[in-house]
C-alpha positions in Angstrom: 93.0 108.4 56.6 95.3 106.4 58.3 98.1 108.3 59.5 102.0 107.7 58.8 104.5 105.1 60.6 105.9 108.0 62.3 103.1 109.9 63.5 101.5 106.6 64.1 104.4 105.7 66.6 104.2 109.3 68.2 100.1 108.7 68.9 100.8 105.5 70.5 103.5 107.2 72.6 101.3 110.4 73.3 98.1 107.5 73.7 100.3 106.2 76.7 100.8 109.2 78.5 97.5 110.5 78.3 96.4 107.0 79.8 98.5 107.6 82.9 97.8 111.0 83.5 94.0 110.3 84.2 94.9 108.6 87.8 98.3 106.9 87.3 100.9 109.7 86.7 100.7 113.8 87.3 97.4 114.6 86.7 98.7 117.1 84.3 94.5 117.6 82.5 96.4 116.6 79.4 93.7 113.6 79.2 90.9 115.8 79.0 89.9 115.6 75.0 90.6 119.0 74.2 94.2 118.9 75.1 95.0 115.3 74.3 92.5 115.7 70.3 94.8 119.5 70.0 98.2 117.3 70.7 97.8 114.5 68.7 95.5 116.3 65.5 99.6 118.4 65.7 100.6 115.3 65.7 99.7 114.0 62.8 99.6 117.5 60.7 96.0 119.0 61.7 96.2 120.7 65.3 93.2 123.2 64.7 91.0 119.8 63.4 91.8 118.3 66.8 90.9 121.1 68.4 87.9 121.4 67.1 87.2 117.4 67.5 88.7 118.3 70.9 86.1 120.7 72.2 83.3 119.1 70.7 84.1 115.9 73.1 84.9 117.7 75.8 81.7 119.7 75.7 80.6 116.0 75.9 82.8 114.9 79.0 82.4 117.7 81.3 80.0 115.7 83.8 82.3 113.0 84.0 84.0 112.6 87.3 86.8 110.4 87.2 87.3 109.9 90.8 86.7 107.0 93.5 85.3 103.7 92.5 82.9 105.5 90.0 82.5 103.8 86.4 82.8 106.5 83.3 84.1 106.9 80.0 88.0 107.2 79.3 87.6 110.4 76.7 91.4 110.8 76.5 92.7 108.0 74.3 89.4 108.1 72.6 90.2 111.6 71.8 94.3 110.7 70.3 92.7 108.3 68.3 89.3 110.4 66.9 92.1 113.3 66.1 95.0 111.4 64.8 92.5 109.7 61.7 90.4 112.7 61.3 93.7 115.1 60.6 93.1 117.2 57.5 89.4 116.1 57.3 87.6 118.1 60.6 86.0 120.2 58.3 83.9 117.9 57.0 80.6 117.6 59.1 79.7 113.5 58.6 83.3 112.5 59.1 83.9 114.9 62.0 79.9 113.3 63.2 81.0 109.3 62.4 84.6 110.6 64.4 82.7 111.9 67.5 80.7 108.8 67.6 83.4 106.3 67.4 85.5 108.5 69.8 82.3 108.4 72.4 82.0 104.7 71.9 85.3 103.8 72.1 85.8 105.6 75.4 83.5 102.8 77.0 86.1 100.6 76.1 88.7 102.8 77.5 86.6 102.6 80.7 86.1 98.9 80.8 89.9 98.4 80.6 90.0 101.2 83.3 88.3 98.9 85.4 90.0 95.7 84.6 93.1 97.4 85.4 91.8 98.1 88.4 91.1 94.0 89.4 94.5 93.8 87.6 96.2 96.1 90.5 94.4 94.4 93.3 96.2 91.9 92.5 99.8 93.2 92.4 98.6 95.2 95.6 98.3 91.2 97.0 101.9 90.5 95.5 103.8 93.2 96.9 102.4 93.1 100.2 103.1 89.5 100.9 105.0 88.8 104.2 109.0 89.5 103.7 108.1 92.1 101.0 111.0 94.9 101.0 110.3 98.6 99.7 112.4 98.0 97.1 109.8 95.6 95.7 106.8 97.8 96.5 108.3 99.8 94.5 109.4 98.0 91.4 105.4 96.5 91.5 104.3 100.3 91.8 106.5 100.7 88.5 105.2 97.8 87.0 101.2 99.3 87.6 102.5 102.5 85.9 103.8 100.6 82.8 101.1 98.8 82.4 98.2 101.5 82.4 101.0 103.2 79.9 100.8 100.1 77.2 97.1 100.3 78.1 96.5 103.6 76.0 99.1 102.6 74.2 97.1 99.5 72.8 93.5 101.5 72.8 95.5 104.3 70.6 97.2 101.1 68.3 93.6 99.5 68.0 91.7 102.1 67.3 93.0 103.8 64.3 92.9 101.3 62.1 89.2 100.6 63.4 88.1 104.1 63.2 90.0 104.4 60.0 87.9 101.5 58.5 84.8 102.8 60.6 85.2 106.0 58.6 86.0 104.6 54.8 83.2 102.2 55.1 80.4 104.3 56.5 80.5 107.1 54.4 79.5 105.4 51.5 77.5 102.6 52.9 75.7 105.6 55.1 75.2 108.3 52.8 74.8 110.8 55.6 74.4 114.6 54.1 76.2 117.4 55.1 73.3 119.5 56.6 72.2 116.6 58.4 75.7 115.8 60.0 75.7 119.5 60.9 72.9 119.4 62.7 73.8 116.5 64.6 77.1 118.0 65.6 75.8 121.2 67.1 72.9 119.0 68.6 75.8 117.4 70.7 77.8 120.3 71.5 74.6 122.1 72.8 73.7 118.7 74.3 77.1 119.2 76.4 76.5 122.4 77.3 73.4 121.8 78.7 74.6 119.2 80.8 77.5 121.5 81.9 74.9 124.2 83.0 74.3 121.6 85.5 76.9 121.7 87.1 76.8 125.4 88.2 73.4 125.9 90.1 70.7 127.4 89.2 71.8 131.2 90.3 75.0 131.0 88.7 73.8 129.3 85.3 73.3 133.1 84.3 76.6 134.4 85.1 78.2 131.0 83.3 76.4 132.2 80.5 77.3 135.6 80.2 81.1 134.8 80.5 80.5 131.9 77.7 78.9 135.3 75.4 81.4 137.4 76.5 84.3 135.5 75.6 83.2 134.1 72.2 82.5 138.0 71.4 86.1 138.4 72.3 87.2 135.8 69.8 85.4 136.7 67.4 86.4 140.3 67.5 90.4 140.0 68.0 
């Protein structure tokens, strides 16, 4: 399940960038899991398995707010990693089941480095305002905050394959989970999700949220 050198190289890189793009660099919404598990499952040879590991996560991450001084879950790297090892295996219900609960656990570490970064940047905020400081150097220590949140997804990507990798060849036959039963549990979490989404729109428009969720899976069902 591990993937190759190469597209292990291009996860870390795509790990970074999706790191920075949370707060750091663009806010581009490539971080959210669907697009960061779509990227990287093309990646490494399975885009419509990280899709699908993609929207079951984000399904999961919707309530998150990543804004402020709030702690929360870093989904993004979670998500490179869950898609990268699961490529050519989303199919199967207890690895895609075992994948989603690595991926939700591992992004609680993603958000405790989030906030040690964060102690980590108060610190260099210290440095480069120090009497005498130039621009110049504000700026080289801004560069220098940006590089480091990059190697930060870079290292939660680069640690977490191999874990999930192992998490995966070990579990399935030390768990014995069934298919039925892991299909359950999936859909248990996507409509989980959902729910909590609902939330988010009031009660007077939770009807009209619905009918556009029915009317556009009709629609892709039928083209």
């Amino acid at each position: 399940m591990m993937p190759d050198a190469g597209s292990f190289l291009l996860l870390l890189l795509w790990g970074g960038w999706v790191a920075i793009d949370s707060t750091s660099v663009g806010q581009l919404m490539v971080s959210r899991p669907v697009v960061a598990a779509s990227v990287a499952g093309w990646i490494a040879g399975d885009p419509v398995g990280g899709a699908l590991l993609g929207l079951v996560l984000e399904a999961l991450q919707l309530t998150v707010l990543p804004f402020g001084a709030a702690r929360y879950s870093e989904a993004g790297p979670a998500a490179v990693v869950g898609a990268g090892v699961l490529a050519g295996h989303a199919t199967n219900a207890t690895l895609l089941l075992l994948t989603v609960f690595f991926a939700l656990s591992w992004g609680w570490v993603g958000g405790n480095s989030v906030r040690n970064l964060r102690q980590f940047n108060v610190r260099l905020i210290a440095r480069a305002g120090a009497p005498g400081s130039s621009p110049s150097s504000l700026e080289r220590w801004h560069a220098v905050a940006i590089l480091t949140d990059y190697l930060r997804g870079m290292l939660l990507v680069g640690t977490g394959v191999p874990l999930l990798a192992l998490f995966l060849m070990g579990s399935t036959t030390v768990w014995g989970l069934n298919e039925p039963l892991a299909r359950i549990a999936v859909w248990a979490a996507v409509a989980a999700g959902c729910g909590a989404t609902l939330r988010l729109f009031g009660a007077k428009r939770r009807f009209l949220f619905a009918a556009g969720v029915l009317c556009g899976s009709l629609f892709l069902l039928l083209v």
